[in-house]
N, C-alpha and C positions, 0 to 999 in steps of 0.2 A: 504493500500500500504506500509506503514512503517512497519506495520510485515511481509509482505513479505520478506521485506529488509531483516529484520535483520534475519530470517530464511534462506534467500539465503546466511550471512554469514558462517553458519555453512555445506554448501557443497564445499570441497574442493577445485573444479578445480575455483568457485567465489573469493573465498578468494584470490585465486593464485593469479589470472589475475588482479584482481581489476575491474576496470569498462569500458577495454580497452575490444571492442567487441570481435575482432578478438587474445586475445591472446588466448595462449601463441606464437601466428605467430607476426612477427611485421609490417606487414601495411595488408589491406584489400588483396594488390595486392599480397602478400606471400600468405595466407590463401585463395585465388582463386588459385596460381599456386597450392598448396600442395593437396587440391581438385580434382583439373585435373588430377594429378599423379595419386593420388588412386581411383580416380572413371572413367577414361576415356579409360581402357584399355591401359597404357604405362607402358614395361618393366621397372623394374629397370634396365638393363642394357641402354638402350636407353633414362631414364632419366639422367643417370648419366653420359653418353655419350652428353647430351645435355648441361648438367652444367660445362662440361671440356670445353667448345668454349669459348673463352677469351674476358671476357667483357660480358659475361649473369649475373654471380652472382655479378656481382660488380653494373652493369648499373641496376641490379633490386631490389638490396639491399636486397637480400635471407641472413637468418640466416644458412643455410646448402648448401653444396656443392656437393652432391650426395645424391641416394635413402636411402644409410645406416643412413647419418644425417637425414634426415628428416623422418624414421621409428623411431628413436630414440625419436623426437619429441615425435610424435603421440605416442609410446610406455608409456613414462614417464609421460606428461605431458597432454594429454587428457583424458574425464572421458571415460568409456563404461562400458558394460556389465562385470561380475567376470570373470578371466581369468581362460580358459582351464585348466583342471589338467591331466596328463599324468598315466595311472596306467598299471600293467601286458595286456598283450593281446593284448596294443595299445587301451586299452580304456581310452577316453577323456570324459571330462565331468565338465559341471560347477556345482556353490552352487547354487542347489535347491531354497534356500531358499532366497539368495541373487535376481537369473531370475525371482521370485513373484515378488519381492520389486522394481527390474527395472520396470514391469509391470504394476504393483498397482499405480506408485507414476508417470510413465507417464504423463506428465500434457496435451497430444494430448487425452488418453483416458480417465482420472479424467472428465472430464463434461459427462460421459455415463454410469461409473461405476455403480455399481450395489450392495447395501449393505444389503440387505433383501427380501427375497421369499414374493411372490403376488401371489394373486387367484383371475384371471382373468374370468368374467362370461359372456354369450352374453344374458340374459336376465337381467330383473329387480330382476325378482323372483329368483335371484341368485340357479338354480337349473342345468343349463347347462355350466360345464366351458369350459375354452378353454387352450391350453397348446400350447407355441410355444418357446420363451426362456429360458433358463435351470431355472430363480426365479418364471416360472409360474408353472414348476413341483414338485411333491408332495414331492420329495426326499429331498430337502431343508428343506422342515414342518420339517421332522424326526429330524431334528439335534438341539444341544441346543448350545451355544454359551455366553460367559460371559459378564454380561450386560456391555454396553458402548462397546463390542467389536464387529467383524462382520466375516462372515464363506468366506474365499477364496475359491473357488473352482477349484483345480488344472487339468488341460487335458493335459496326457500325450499320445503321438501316438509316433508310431514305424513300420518304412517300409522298408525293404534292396531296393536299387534301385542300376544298375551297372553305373558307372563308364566310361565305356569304351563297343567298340563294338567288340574289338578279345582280348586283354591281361586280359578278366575276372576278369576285377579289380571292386572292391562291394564296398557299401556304408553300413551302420548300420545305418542313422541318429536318433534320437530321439526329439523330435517337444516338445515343450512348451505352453499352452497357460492358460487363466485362465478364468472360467465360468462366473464370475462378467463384464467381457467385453458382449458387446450384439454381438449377431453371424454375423449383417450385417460387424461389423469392424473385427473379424475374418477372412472373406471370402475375403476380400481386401489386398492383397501381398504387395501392397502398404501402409499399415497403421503398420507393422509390429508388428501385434498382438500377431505372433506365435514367440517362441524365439526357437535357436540351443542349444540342453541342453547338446547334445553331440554326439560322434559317437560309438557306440557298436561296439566289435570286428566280422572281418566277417572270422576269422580264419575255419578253417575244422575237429576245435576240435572235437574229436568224441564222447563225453558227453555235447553235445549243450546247453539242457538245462540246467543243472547244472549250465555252464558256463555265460549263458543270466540270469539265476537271481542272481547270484553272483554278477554280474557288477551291474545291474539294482538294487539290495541291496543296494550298495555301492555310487550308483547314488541318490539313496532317502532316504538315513537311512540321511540327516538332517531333516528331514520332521520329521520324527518320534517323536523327544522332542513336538516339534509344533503341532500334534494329536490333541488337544485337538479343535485347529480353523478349523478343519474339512478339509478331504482330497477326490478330487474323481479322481478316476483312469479309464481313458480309453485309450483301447489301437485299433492300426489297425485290423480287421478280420484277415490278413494275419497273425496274430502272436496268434491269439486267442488260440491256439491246443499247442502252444510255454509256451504264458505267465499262461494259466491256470492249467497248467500240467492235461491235460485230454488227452485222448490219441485220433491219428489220425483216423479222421471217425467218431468219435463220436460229440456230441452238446457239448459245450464247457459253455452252461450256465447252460443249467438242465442235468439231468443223462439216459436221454433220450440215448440208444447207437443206432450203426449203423444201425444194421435191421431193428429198427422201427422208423425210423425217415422218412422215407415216410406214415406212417400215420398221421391222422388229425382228431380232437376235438374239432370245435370250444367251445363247452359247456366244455371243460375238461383240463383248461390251463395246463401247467408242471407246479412242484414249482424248485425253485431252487437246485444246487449239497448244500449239507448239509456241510456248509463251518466250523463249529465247528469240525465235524467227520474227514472232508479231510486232518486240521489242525492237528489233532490228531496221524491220521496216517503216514502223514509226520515227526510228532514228533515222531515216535517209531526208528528212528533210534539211535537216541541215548541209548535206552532200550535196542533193541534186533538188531544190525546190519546185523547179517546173516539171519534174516529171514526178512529182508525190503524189498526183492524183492516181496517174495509174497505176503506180506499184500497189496503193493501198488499195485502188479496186481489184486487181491480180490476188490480190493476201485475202478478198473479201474482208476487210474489216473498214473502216468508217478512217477519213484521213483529220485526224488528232494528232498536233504537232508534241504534248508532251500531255500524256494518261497519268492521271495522279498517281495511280501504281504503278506507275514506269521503275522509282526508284525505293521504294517503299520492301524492305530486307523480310525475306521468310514469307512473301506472297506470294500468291498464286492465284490472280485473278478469276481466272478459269475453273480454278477449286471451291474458290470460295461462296459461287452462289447456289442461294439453297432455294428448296423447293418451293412449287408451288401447286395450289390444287387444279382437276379439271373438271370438278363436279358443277360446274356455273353452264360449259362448255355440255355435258352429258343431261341438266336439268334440260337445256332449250334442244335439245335433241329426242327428249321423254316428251314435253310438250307437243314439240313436231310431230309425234307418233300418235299420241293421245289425242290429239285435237285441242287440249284447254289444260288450262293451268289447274294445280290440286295447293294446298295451302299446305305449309310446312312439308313440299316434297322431296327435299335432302332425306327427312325419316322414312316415306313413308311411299319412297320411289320404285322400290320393285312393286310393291302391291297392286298400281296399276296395271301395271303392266303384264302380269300375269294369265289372262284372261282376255287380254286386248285383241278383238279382229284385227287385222290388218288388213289392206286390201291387196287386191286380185287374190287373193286366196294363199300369200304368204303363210309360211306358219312364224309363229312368235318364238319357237324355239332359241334362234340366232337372239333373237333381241333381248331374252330372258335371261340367258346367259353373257351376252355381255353387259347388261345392266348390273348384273352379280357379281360381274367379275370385278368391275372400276368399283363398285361398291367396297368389293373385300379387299382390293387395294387401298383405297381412302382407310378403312378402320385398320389395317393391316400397319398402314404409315403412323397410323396415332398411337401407336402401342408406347406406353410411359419403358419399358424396355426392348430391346432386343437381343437377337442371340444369333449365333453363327444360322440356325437351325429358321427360324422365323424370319431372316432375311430372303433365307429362298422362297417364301411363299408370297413377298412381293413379286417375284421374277411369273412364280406358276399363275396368281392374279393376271398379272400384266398381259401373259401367254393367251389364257383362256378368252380374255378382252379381242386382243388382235386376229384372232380365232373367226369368233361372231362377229369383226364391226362389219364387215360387208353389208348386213342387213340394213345398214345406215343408207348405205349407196343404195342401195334396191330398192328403199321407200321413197328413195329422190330428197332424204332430206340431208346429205352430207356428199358433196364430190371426190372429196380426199378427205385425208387425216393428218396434211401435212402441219399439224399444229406444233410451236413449240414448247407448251406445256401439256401437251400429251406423251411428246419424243424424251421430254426432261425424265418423265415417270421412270424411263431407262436407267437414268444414274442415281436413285434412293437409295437403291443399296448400298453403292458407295460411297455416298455421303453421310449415310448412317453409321456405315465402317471409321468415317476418317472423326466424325463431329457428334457422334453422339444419336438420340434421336430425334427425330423434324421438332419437337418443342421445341429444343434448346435455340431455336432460330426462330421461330414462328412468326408472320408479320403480322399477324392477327392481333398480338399482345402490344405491339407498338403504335398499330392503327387507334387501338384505344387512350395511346396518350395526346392525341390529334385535341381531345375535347378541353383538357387541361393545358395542355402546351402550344395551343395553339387557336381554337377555335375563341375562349373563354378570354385567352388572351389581348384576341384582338378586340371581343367585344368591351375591355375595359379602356380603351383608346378612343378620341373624340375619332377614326379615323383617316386621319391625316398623319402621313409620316407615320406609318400606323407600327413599323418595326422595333424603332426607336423605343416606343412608348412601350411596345409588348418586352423587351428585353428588360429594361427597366420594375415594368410591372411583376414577373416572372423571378428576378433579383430579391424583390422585398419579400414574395411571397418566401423563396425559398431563404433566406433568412430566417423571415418568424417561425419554420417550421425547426430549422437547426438551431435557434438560439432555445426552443423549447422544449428539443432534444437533450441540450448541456442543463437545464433549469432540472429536469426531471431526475436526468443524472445524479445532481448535486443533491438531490432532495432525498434521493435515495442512498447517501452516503458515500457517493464513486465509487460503485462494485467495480472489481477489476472483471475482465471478459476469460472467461472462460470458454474453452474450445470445447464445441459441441460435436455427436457424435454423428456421422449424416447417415441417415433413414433410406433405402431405395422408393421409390413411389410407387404406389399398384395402391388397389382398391378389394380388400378380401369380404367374402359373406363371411366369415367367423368371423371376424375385427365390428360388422354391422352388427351381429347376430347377440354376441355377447354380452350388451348392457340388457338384453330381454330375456336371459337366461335365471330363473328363480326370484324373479318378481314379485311379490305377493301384495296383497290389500290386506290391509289390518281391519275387514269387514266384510262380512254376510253379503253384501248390497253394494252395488255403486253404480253409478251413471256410464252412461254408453259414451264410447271412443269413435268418433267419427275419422278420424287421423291416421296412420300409424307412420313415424316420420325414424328414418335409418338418418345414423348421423355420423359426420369422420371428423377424427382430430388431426391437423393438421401438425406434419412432426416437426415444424420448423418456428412456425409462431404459437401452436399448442390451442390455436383457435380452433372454434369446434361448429360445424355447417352443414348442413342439408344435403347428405350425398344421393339419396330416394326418399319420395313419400307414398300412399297409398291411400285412397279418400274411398269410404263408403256411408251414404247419408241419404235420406230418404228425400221426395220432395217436399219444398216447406215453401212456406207464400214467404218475402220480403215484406219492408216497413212501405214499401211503394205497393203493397198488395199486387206482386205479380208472381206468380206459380215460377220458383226456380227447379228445373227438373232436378229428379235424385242421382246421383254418379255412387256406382259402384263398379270397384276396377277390380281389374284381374290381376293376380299376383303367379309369381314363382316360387311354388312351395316343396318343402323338402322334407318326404316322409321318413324323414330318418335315416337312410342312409347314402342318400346325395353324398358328393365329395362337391371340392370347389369351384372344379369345369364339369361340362360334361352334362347331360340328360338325366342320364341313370339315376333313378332317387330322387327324383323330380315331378312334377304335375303342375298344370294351370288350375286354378282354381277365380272363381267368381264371387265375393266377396260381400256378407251384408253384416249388418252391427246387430246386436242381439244380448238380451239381457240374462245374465245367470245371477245366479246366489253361490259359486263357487271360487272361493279366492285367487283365484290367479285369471289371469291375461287371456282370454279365448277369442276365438274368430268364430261365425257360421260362415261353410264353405258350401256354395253350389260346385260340383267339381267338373271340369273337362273328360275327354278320355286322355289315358296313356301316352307320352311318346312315343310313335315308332322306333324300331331301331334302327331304321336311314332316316334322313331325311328326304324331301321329293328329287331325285336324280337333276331336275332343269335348275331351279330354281335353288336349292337346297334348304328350303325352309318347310317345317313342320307342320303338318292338317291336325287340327284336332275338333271336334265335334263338343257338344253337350253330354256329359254321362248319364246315364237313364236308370233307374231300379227298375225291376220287377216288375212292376207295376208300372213302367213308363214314365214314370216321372222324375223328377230333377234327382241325382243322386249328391246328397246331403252330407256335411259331417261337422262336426265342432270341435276345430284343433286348440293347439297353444299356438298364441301370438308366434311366440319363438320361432314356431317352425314356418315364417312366411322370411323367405330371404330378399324379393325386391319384389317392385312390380312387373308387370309383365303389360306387351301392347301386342293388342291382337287388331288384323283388320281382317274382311270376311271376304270372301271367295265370287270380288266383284261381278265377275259376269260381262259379256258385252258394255250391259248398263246396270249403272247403281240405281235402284228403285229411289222416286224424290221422299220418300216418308223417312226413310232410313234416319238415323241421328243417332248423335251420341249415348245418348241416354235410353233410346229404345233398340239399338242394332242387335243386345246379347239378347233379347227377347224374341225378336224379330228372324234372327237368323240363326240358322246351327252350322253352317261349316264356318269355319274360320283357319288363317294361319298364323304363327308364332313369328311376330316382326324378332328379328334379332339383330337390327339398326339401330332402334332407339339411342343407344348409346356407347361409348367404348366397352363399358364394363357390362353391359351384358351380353355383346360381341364377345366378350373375351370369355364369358361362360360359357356361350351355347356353341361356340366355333374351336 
C-alpha cells in the first residue's frame, strides 16, 4: 500500500489535490452539482441562467458562477484522455500512443489484462485446440517481443455513420481498442473499453483515398517508432475496398477479382495479395510518376501515393480485415422467393421457406438447403469458442451453400455470386486460427458507440463548426466520468488491483438450472408465477442478466379495458436424463400456470411428442406434433420448475399459405404439426446442433 502511495504521487491531478477526495471542487456538494451539469442533459445557457438567481452561489458555496467557470475547471484542472488535435480537412485526432496508455494502465481493466499468447486444448493429449480470444490465436506465437516487455495489440475500426436525417451531415468516427482486454469487456458500452481516437474528414474530396490514408498516416505515424511492441490493425468491412487500396468488387484480402469470387474450394484456400509486390508498386511513384497509373491498374489495386500501412512494422494489411456477415444479402434473396417480407426473418428464415411453391414446378429442395446451410454458417461463426475440430464445419456449411445456390439463378433472382462478402466467408477459418473468434473484432459492438460518440455529440453543438464543439464536448464528458472513477477509488481506501483469474465464455443449462434446484416455500399456498426468468453472472463484472425467460399467463383485460390475449410458451424440458447438447433426454413441452398446495416450484405441462432420432434429412430440423392420451386428448403432467432448461420456439408446418386467423396466441390450438426453430439463438444452436 505504501508504494502505491508514493507512485500515486507522481500522477499529477494526486499531487494537485492532495488527499481532498473531491478536488479540485471544494465540498462533495460542488462536485455533485458540476456532475449534474455535464452528465444530466443541462444547457449551458440554462445552467448559467440558474447560477444568476440570487442567493444559489452564495447559499451553496460554488467556486464558479456560470457554465464558462466551471468548463474552465474541468478544462484545466481534471485528468482525461490527450486532447483533440485539429488538422486540414477538419481532421481531429488524438496521441495514439498516449489512448494505449489510458487503456493499458486503466486500473477497472489491469485485473483482466492480458500479457502473453496461450494455447488452449480440449483434450489431454493436447492435439485438438480451441481458439476464442485474440492470446489463444496463432498470430500472437508469430511475434517476438523484448524480454521483460509485453506485445499490445492495437484494434483500430472505422464507420461513416450520419449525423442527421435531411441536412446530410456524416460522421468519420475512428474507435480504439486494444487486444490485451478480453472481448467480454469490449462488448460492454459501459466498461468503456473502446476509446474516440478521432473523426476523419467526410468532405466530397474527389481523390478519397489519397485523402483517408493521409489523415489515417498522420493518425498513427506515433505508433511507428513503437513497431517494434507489435501492432495489429483492423478495420470495418465497410472500409475494407477504402483502407486496402484494392479496387471495388474485388476481395480485398487475397487477389481473388470479381468474376470469380463466386466460386469455391474448400481443399484450395486463396493465399494472400503479395503485400511486399503491392508495397513496391505503390512505391514507383516516386520513380516513374506518369506511368503510376498503369502499373497500379496492372497490380489491380487503387493508385495511393503512400497507404498509411505502407510503413507501419508487424502489419499485414491483407491479414488484418475481419469478417463480415451475408445474411442482409441471403434475407433479400428469401424475400425474392417468398414474394413478401416476414418480420424478425434472421430467426425465423428457414420456416418459410420450407413448404414454399416455387414456380414452374421447381422443387424447394436446393433452396432448403442452402438456406440451412448460410444459416449454420452464420451461428457456426458466432460460437464464443472454437476448436481445430468446429472450424471445419464452417468449411462443410460453406460447401453445402455453394452446392444448392444454383437455385438462386433458376428462380431468376441472382445472376452470379460474384459477391465479396460471400467469397470472404472462404477465409473464417483463418482468421479465427490467427485472431481468435469473429467477436473479438465485431463491428456491431462499435456501431453502437456511433450514438454516444458521435451522434449525441453533435446534437450538443449549436451546429456550426460542429467538430470542434463535439471534441470539446466529449473531453468534459470523459473527464467527469475519470475524475469519478479516482473519487470512488479514494472513498474506498485505494485497494490495490488484484489480478483476476479469466473465465472462458459459453452459456451452460446447469450454470441456468442450479439457483432452481431445492427451492422451497415456507407454505401450504402461494400465488401463481406467471415468469420463469434463467439468469447469468457475468464473470468479469459479477453483474447478473436475463440470459432466457418463459411467460405463461392467461388473458386479462388492461386498465384501457382491452382483452390482452394469454401467451403460453413452449419450453425445452429435460426429463432427467438430458446431458448439455444433444436431444436425448429432452421434450417440448407447452406450458400453463397452475395452482398446488405442495411446497416446491411446479409447472403444468401440455407435452409435444418425442424427438426423433434424425432430424428431417433437407432441412435438419425437428417435426413434432401434440401428444395425445388414450383418450385423445392433450397428454398432461406436473413437473418441477427445475427440470424446464430454456424456452423453446416452434413455428408450424406453413403450407403454401399461412391461414389469416392464425396468431400468436391461438397457433398451439389451432395447429398440430409444428417444427423445432433451432435459430433463435446461439445457445440453443449450440444445444440442438
Amino acid at each position: 500500500m505504501e508504494d502505491m502511495k508514493k507512485n500515486l504521487k507522481n500522477i499529477p491531478f494526486v499531487r494537485k489535490f492532495g488527499q481532498h477526495a473531491d478536488a479540485p471542487f471544494s465540498s462533495k456538494l460542488e462536485w455533485e452539482i458540476a456532475k449534474w451539469a455535464k452528465l444530466c442533459g443541462s444547457s449551458p445557457t440554462a445552467f448559467t441562467e440558474l447560477m444568476k438567481i440570487d442567493g444559489v452561489v452564495e447559499h451553496l458555496g460554488l467556486s464558479f458562477k456560470n457554465a464558462n467557470e466551471l468548463n474552465k475547471i474541468i478544462d484545466e484542472h481534471l485528468p482525461g484522455c490527450p486532447p483533440f488535435v485539429g488538422e486540414v480537412c477538419e481532421v481531429y485526432f488524438r496521441d495514439i500512443l498516449a489512448c494505449v496508455k489510458a487503456l493499458f494502465r486503466n486500473p477497472e481493466f489491469a485485473p483482466y489484462l492480458v500479457f502473453a499468447p496461450e494455447k488452449h486444448y480440449t483434450d489431454e493429449t493436447k492435439t485438438i485446440q480451441s481458439y476464442h480470444v485474440m492470446h489463444t490465436g496463432k498470430w500472437w506465437w508469430t511475434l517476438r517481443s523484448k524480454p521483460g516487455a509485453t506485445i499490445v495489440l492495437i484494434i483500430i475500426s472505422t464507420d461513416k455513420t450520419q449525423l442527421t436525417l435531411f441536412q446530410n451531415k456524416s460522421a468519420y468516427p475512428i474507435y480504439l481498442t486494444i487486444g490485451n482486454i478480453p472481448k467480454e469487456i469490449c462488448h460492454k458500452l459501459s466498461a468503456h473499453a473502446y476509446v474516440l481516437l478521432g473523426y476523419l474528414p467526410t468532405t466530397h474530396f474527389e481523390n478519397l483515398a489519397n485523402l483517408y490514408h493521409a489523415c489515417m498516416h498522420q493518425v498513427l505515424k506515433p505508433i511507428i517508432p513503437a513497431g517494434i511492441e507489435g501492432v495489429l490493425m483492423a478495420t470495418a468491412t465497410g472500409d475494407q475496398v477504402l483502407t486496402t487500396c484494392t479496387q471495388t468488387g474485388d476481395c480485398a484480402t487475397c487477389p481473388t477479382k470479381n468474376k470469380k469470387l463466386g466460386e469455391y474450394n474448400s481443399q484450395n484456400s486463396a493465399q494472400l495479395h503479395n503485400l511486399e509486390y503491392i508495397v513496391d508498386t505503390l512505391s514507383s511513384f516516386d520513380i516513374d510518376p506518369a506511368g503510376f497509373l498503369q502499373v497500379c491498374k496492372e497490380a489491380g489495386i487503387k493508385p495511393v501515393a503512400e497507404p498509411f500501412w505502407k510503413n507501419l512494422p508487424y502489419v499485414n494489411i491483407y491479414q488484418s480485415i475481419t469478417p463480415d456477415g451475408i445474411v442482409k444479402h441471403l434475407i433479400s434473396w428469401i424475400i425474392a422467393a417468398c414474394g413478401q417480407e416476414h418480420s424478425q426473418i434472421a430467426c425465423i428464415l428457414l420456416g418459410p421457406v420450407i413448404d414454399i411453391p416455387l414456380p414452374d414446378g421447381l422443387s424447394s429442395t436446393c433452396l432448403i438447403c442452402a438456406v440451412r446451410a448460410i444459416l449454420d454458417f452464420l451461428f457456426f461463426a458466432q460460437y464464443p469458442i472454437h476448436t481445430d475440430d468446429t472450424r471445419l464445419l464452417l468449411d462443410h456449411a460453406l460447401s453445402q451453400f455453394h452446392r444448392n445456390k444454383s437455385i438462386f439463378v433458376d428462380l431468376g433472382i441472382h445472376e452470379n455470386f460474384n459477391l465479396p462478402k460471400l467469397h470472404f466467408m472462404s477465409h473464417y477459418k483463418r482468421l479465427i486460427k490467427l485472431y481468435g473468434t469473429t467477436d473479438n473484432f465485431n463491428t456491431e459492438y462499435t456501431k453502437r458507440l456511433h450514438m454516444d460518440l458521435a451522434k449525441n455529440a453533435y446534437c450538443a453543438t449549436n451546429h456550426k463548426d460542429e467538430f470542434a464543439q463535439m471534441t470539446t464536448w466529449l473531453s468534459r464528458k470523459e473527464k467527469i466520468h475519470c475524475h469519478e472513477q479516482y473519487i470512488t477509488w479514494q472513498l474506498t481506501g485505494c485497494p490495490q488491483v488484484d489480478k483476476k483469474i479469466w473465465q472462458p465464455p459459453g452459456l451452460e443449462l446447469d450454470h441456468l438450472e442450479h439457483d432452481l434446484w431445492n427451492v422451497h416455500l415456507p407454505t401450504q399456498k402461494f400465488q401463481i408465477w406467471h415468469y420463469i426468468r434463467f439468469t447469468h453472472k457475468d464473470p468479469f463484472t459479477n453483474q447478473i442478466y436475463t440470459a432466457d425467460s418463459i411467460h405463461a399467463h392467461p388473458q386479462y383485460t388492461n386498465k384501457k379495458h382491452q382483452a390482452i390475449p394469454g401467451c403460453f410458451d413452449t419450453a425445452y424440458i429435460n426429463d432427467g436424463t438430458g446431458i448439455n447438447t444433444g436431444t436425448d433426454g429432452y421434450c417440448i413441452g407447452y406450458l400453463f400456470t397452475s395452482t398446488t398446495e405442495v411446497p416446491q416450484h411446479l409447472a403444468y405441462i401440455e407435452w409435444f411428442t418425442k424427438f426423433s432420432p434424425e432430424p428431417d434429412p433437407k432441412h435438419l430440423l425437428y417435426k413434432i406434433t401434440p401428444a395425445k392420451d388414450q383418450s385423445g386428448g392433450p397428454l398432461c403432467s406436473i413437473i418441477s420448475v427445475a427440470n424446464i432448461c430454456r424456452s423453446a420456439h416452434l413455428f408450424p408446418k406453413f403450407g403454401p399459405v399461412a391461414p389469416e386467423e392464425w396468431t400468436s396466441s391461438n397457433i398451439l390450438d389451432k395447429y398440430n404439426v409444428f417444427y423445432v426453430n433451432s435459430f433463435t439463438d446461439a445457445h440453443l444452436y449450440w444445444i440442438m446442433v
